[in-house]
N, C-alpha and C positions, 0 to 999 in steps of 0.2 A: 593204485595210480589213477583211477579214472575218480578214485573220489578225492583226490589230491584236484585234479582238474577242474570238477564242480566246484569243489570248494572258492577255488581263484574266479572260477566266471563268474561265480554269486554276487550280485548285483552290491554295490555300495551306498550305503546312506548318506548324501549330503546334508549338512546343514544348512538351510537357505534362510534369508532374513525376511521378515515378515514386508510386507510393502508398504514404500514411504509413510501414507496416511493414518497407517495402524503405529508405524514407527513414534510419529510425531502425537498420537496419542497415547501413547505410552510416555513420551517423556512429560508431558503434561500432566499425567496422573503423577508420576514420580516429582516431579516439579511443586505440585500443590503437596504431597505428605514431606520432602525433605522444607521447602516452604514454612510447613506450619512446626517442624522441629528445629530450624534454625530459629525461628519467632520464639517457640518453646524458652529454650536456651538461654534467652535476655541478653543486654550488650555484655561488651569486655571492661566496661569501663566509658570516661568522660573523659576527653583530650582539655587538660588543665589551661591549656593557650587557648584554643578555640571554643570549646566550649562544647564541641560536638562528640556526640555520640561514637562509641567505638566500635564495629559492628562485631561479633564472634566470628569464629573461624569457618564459620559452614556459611555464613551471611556472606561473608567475603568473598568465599571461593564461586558462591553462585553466582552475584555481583561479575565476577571477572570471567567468569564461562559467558555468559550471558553478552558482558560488553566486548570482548575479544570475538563474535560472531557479528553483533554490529557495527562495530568498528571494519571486522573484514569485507564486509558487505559494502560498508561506505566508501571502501575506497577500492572499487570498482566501476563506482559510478558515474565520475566524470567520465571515464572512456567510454563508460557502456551507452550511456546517451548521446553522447556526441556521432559515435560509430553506424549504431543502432538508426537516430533520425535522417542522417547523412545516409545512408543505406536505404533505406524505410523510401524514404522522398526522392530514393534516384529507383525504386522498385517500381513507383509510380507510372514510368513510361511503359510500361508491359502492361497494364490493367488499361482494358476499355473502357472511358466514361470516366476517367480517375478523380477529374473533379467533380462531377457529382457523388461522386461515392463519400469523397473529403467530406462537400457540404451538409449529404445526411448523415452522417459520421457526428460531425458536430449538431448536427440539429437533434438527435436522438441521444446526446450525452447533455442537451441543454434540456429535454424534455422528463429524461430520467430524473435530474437534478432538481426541477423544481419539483417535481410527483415529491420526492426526497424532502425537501425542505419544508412543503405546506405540512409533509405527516410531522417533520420537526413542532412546525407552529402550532399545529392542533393539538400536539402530546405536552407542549409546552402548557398551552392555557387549558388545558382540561388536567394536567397532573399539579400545577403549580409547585415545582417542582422547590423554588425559592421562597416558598413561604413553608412548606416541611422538610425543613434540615435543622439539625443540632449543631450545624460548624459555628465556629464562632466566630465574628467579624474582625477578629488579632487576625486571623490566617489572611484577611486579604493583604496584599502589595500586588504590585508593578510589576510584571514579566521584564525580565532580562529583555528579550526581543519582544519589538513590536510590528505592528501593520499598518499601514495607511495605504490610503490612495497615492499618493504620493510616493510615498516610498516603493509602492509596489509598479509606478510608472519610472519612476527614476532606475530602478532595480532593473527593467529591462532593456536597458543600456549596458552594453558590457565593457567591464573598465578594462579587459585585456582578451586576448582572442583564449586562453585557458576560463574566463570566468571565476579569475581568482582573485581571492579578498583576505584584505592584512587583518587583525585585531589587537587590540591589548589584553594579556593575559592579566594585567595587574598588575604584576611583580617586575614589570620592568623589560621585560620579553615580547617578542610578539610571534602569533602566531598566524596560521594562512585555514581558510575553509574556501571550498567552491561552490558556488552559486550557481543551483541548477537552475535554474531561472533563466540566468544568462548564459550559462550555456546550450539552453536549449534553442534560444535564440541567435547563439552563432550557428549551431549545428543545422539551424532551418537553412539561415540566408548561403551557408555552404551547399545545403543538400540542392534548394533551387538554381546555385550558381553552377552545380556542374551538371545540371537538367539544360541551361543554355549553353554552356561550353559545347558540350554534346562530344563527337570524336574523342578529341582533346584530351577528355578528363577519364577516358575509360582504364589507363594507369594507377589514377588514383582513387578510382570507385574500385579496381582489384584490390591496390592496398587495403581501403575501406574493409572488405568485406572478408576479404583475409584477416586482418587483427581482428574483425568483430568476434569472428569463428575463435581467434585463441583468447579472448576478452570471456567470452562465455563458457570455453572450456574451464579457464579458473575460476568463473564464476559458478560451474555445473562442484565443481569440489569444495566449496564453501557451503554449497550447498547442501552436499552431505552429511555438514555436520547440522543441520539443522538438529535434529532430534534432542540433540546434546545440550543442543542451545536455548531448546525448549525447557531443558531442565532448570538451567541458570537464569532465562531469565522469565517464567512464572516462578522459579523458589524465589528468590529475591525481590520479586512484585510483593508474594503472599509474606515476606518475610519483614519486609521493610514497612508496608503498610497494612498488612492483617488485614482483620475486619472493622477495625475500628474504624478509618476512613472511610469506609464503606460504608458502616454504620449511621455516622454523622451524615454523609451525603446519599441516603438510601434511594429517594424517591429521584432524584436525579439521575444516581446508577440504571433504576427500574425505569426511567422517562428514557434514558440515551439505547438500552438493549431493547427496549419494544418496539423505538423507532428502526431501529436496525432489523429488526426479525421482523416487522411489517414490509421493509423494502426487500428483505432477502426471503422473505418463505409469503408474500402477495405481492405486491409490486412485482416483479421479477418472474415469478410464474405467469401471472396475468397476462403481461407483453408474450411468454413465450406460448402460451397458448392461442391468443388472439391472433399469434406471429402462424400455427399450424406446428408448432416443434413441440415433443415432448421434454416434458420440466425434469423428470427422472434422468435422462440422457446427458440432459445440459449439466447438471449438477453432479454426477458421476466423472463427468467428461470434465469438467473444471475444479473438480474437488482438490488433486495436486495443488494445484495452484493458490485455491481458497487456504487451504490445510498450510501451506508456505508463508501467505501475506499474516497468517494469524498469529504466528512465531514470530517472523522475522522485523511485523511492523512497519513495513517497506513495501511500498509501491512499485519504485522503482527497483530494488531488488528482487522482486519478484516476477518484472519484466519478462526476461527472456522465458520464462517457466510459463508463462502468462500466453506469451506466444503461442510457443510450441502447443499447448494442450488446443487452442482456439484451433489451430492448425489441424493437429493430429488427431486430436481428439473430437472436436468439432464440427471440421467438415471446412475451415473458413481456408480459402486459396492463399499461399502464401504472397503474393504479391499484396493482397492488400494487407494482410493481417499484421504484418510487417510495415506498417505503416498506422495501420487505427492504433495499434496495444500499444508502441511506444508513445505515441500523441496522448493515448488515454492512461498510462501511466503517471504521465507530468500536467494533467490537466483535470481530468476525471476523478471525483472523489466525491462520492453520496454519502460517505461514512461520516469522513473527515469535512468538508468544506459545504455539506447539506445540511445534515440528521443534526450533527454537533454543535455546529454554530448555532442555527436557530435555538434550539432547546436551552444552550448555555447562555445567550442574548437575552432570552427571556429568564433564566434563570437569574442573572446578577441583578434586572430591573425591578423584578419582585423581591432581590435580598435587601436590596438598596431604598426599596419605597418609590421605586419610580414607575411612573405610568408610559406604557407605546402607547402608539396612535397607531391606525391604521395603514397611516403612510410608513411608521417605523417597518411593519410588519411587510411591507412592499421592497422596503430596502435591503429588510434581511433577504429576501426570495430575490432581488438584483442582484444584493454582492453575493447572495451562495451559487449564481447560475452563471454572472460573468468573473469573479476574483477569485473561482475556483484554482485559477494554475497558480496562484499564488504561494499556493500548498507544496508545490515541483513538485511531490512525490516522497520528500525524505526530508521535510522540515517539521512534520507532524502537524496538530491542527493549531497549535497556539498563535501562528502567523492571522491565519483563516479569522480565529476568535477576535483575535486584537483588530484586526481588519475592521471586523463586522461591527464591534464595538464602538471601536470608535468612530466609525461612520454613521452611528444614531448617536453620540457624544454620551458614550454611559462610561461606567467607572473603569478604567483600565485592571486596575485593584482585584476587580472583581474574577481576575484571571489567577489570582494568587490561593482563589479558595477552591479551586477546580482541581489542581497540580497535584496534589496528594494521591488523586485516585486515576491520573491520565495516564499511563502504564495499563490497568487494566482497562480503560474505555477501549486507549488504542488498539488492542489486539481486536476488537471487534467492528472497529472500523476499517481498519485497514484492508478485513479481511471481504467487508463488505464494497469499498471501492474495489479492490481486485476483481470481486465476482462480477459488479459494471463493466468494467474492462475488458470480459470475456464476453459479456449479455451484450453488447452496442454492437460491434464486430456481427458476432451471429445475427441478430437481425438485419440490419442492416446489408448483410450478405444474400441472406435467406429472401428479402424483399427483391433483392435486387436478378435476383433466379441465378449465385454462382456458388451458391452453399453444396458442399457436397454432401447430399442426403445419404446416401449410403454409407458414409463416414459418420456423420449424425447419428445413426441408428444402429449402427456398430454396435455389437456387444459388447461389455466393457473387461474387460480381464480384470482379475486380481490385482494385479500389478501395476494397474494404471497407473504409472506415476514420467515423470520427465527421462527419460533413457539416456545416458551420456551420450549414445549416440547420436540424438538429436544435437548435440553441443556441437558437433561437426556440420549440421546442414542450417543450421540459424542464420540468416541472414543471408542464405547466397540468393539471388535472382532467381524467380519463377520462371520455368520453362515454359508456359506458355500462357497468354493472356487469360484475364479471370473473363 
C-alpha cells in the first residue's frame, strides 16, 4: 500500500517548449535545410500560357506557410495603429514634460539615422558595391510602386477616415489595400482631438483601449506561430533564390549586412554605453523582439512585442513607451530607410556609369533622416529606394536588379529598425532620470520572451506619471 502511494506522489515530467528565441532559431535552421531541398528538387514544369515557372510541392507549401503568417499579420494592422497611436497620444497626459520627451524622442531617432546613413555612404564608396556584380543589365525595370516627394506629401492626405485605397488588379477587378501612412495620420489628429475634448471623450479612450487589448490578444496568437513561419518563409527565400542571386549581387549583400552589424554590434552599444547602460542587458531585454522583426519583416507587426519588452524588460514607463514604440514603429527605420537606401543609391550610379556630387550625398543623408515614415513600417524599403532615387534623378530601373535578393536583405533590416525602436525609448528615458534601473539590470530568465499575459495590459494607461 505505501509503495502503491509513492509511486502516485512521484513527481511528473512535463514537456516544456524550449523559449521563443531558441524556437525561432530552430525554425530558421529548418527553414535554410528544407530551403535548400526544395531548391534541390527543381521546378514542376513551365506554365505553357504564361511562361512561368512551376514551383514543386515543397517550394509551394513553404511559399504558403510563409505568406498566410504575413498576410495574417497584415491584417491587424490598420486597427493595431489606429488604436495603438490614439492610446499612445491620449497616455501622453499622465507623463511630465511629454513634450519634451516627444521632441527628444524625434531628435534621437533623427540622430540615430543619419550616424545610419553616413556608415551607408562610406560602405558605399569604399566597397563599390556597383562596379563588382555579375547581375546583368536585362534584370533592371521599373518597380510596380514608386516614391516621390510628391506622392509621399500627397499620400498624407487621407482619402477616407479608414485610409483605404482601391487598385486594379488587371483582370478587370479591383481590389482595396490601407495606407499606413494615412492612417497614421488620422489616428494622430484623433489621439490630439480627444487630448482637447478632455471629459467628453473618456467613453471613447475606454473603447480605445479595450479593443486595443483584444486587437493584440489576436495579435499575441499570430504570434505564435511565428516559428512556423520561420520555416516557410526562409525555405522559400533559400528555395526561390538560392545562392545564385546572392552570388551575382555578392558585394552588395556584404556592403548592406556590414552596414547593419556596424549600427547593430557599434552604433548601438556606443550610445548605450555613453548613455551609462549595459549593452548585454539591452540586447537580452530586446532580443524577443529583434528575434520577431527578423521572421516576420514587420515593423509594425512587431509593435506591440516591441512594447511590451521596452516596458518589461527595459525598465521604460509605460506611459511613454506607449507612445515613442508606435511613433517609432511607422517612422524609424535605420535598416530600411538609412543603411539600404544609401548603399543601394550608390549602388545603381555606379551600375549605370553615373557620377554623385557631394550635394547628391547630402540628399541621400536628407531624405534617409526626413522621408523616413515613408516606409509606415509594412511597405518595405522599395518605397524608401525609389524616393531616394529619384530625388537625385537616377535610374528607376535600377530597383529591378535589387528585387531578387530583398527577401533576404529584409530580414536584417527589419530586424535592425526594431532594435532602434527599443534603443531611442531607453535612452531617451534613461536621460531623462524615469528609466527604471532596477528593471534594466534585472536578470534575464530563460524565457524572456512576450507573455500572453502582457496581451492583457498593452495599452491600458500608466498609474502614475513618469
Amino acid at each position: 500500500m505505501n509503495t502503491f502511494i509513492q509511486e502516485r506522489q512521484r513527481p511528473t515530467r512535463r514537456f516544456t517548449l524550449p523559449s521563443f528565441g531558441v524556437q525561432v532559431l530552430i525554425g530558421l535552421v529548418l527553414g535554410v535545410v528544407l530551403g535548400l531541398v526544395a531548391r534541390s528538387m527543381g521546378a514542376d514544369g513551365v506554365d505553357a500560357a504564361s511562361g512561368e515557372v512551376d514551383p514543386n510541392w515543397l517550394t509551394e507549401t513553404l511559399s504558403t506557410i510563409g505568406g498566410t503568417f504575413v498576410t495574417l499579420l497584415r491584417a491587424v494592422v490598420p486597427p493595431l495603429v489606429f488604436l495603438a497611436i490614439v492610446a499612445s497620444i491620449a497616455n501622453l497626459r499622465d507623463v511630465t514634460g511629454a513634450a519634451r520627451l516627444a521632441w527628444k524622442t524625434l531628435m534621437w531617432f533623427a540622430i540615430t539615422a543619419l550616424v545610419a546613413v553616413v556608415i551607408g555612404i562610406v560602405l558605399g564608396l569604399v566597397l563599390q558595391p556597383g562596379d563588382h556584380t555579375s547581375v546583368s543589365s536585362d534584370a533592371a525595370s521599373a518597380p510596380g510602386t514608386t516614391g516621390s516627394w510628391l506622392d509621399f506629401l500627397t499620400g498624407l492626405v487621407p482619402a477616407n477616415v479608414l485610409g483605404l485605397e482601391g487598385y486594379d488588379n488587371g483582370d478587370g477587378s479591383v481590389g482595396f489595400s490601407f495606407n499606413v501612412l494615412q492612417i497614421l495620420v488620422v489616428s494622430i489628429a484623433v489621439g490630439i482631438a480627444t487630448l482637447k475634448v478632455g471629459e467628453a471623450a473618456e467613453p471613447f479612450l475606454a473603447f480605445v483601449r479595450s479593443a486595443l487589448a483584444v486587437v493584440q490578444k489576436v495579435l499575441w496568437w499570430i504570434i505564435l506561430l511565428a516559428p512556423i513561419a520561420t520555416i516557410g518563409l526562409l525555405g522559400n527565400a533559400v528555395a526561390s533564390y538560392g545562392w545564385d542571386a546572392l552570388g551575382s549581387l555578392g558585394m552588395f549583400t556584404v556592403a548592406i549586412y556590414v552596414g547593419l552589424a556596424l549600427v547593430i554590434a557599434v552604433v548601438y552599444p556606443t550610445i548605450l554605453r555613453l548613455n551609462g547602460l549595459s549593452v548585454r542587458q539591452f540586447f537580452t531585454g530586446a532580443w524577443p523582439a529583434i528575434s520577431l522583426a527578423f521572421v516576420s519583416r514587420s515593423s509594425i507587426g512587431t509593435m506591440p512585442l516591441t512594447e511590451s519588452v521596452t516596458e518589461r524588460n527595459l525598465g521604460v514607463p509605460r506611459a511613454y513607451s506607449s507612445f515613442a514604440v508606435p511613433l517609432g514603429a511607422t517612422t524609424k527605420m535605420d535598416g530600411c530607410a538609412s543603411i539600404y537606401p544609401a548603399i543601394s543609391a550608390i549602388f545603381v550610379a555606379q551600375f549605370f556609369g553615373l557620377d554623385l556630387s557631394v550635394t547628391d550625398y547630402l540628399l541621400i543623408a536628407f531624405v534617409s533622416v526626413i522621408g523616413s515614415a515613408a516606409t509606415a513600417g509594412v511597405t518595405g524599403a522599395t518605397v524608401m529606394l525609389t524616393l531616394t532615387l529619384s530625388t537625385l534623378g537616377l535610374p528607376l530601373e535600377g530597383v529591378g536588379l535589387l528585387l531578387a535578393i530583398d527577401p533576404i536583405l529584409d530580414m536584417g533590416r527589419t530586424a535592425v529598425n526594431v532594435t532602434g525602436q527599443a534603443l531611442v525609448p531607453t535612452i531617451v528615458a534613461k536621460r531623462e532620470g524615469i528609466l527604471d534601473q532596477d528593471v534594466y539590470d534585472a536578470p534575464r530568465g530563460g524565457r524572456n520572451a512576450w507573455r500572453e499575459s502582457d496581451a492583457d495590459v498593452a495599452g491600458q494607461p500608466a498609474t502614475a506619471s513618469a
